[in-house]
N, C-alpha and C positions, 0 to 999 in steps of 0.2 A: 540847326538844332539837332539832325540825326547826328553831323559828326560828333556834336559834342555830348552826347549820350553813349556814343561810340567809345569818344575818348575814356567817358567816367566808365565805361564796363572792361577795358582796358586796365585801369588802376583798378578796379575792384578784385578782378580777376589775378594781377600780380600782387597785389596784397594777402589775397586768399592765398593766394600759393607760396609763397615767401620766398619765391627763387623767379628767376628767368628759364628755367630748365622747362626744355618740352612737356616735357612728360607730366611734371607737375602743372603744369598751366592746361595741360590737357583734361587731367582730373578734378583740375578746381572749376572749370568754367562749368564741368556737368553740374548743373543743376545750380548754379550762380544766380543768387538774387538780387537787387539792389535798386534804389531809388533810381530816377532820373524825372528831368522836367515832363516827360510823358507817363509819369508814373511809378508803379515797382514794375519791373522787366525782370523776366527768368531766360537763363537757357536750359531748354529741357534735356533732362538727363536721356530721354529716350533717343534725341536727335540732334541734341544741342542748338535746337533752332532757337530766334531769341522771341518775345511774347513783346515786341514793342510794337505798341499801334501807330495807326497813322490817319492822320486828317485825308480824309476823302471827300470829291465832290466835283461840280463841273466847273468848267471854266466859262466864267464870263467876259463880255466887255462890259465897260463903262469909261464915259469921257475920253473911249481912248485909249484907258486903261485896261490889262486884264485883273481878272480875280475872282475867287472862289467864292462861287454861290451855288446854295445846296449843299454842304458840307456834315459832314459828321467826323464824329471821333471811331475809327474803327479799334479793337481792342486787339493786339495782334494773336491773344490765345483764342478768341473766338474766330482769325482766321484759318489758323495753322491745321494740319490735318488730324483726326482723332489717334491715341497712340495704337490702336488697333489697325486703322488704314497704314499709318508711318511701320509697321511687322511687315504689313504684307508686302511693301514698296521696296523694304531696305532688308538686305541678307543679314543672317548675324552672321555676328565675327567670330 
């Protein structure tokens, strides 16, 4: 499921851009929004990080088997760091 959320922010981001050209693909991904099965996913303009969540939780056994029990949906902009930590972490350019 990541890769293929991957893939769709991949086409989103060459679509937005209308070229293969670096430069362009670097400007359209700031701040790039778009659906996916885990929701709408941004990259932020500030750090280009991307806001996809992810199922968390422990691992069980059963029969045998492993599998996730205890789980939640984490939302990836509520893990990401606030834009005011991401200034003081990262030089401007």
């Amino acid at each position: 499921m990541v890769g293929y959320a991957t893939v769709m922010s991949a086409v989103e981001v060459i679509k937005k851009a209308g070229s293969l050209d670096q430069d362009k693909l670097i400007a359209a991904m700031s701040g790039l929004k778009h659906m996916t099965p885990f929701g709408m996913v941004e990259y932020r303009a500030i750090d280009h990080q991307s806001t996809m969540g992810a199922y968390v939780g422990r691992i069980g056994l059963k029969d045998g088997k492993g599998y996730m029990k205890e789980w939640r949906f984490v939302d990836g902009k509520d893990a990401l760091p606030s834009d005011a930590e991401v200034l003081k972490m990262r030089p401007k350019n």
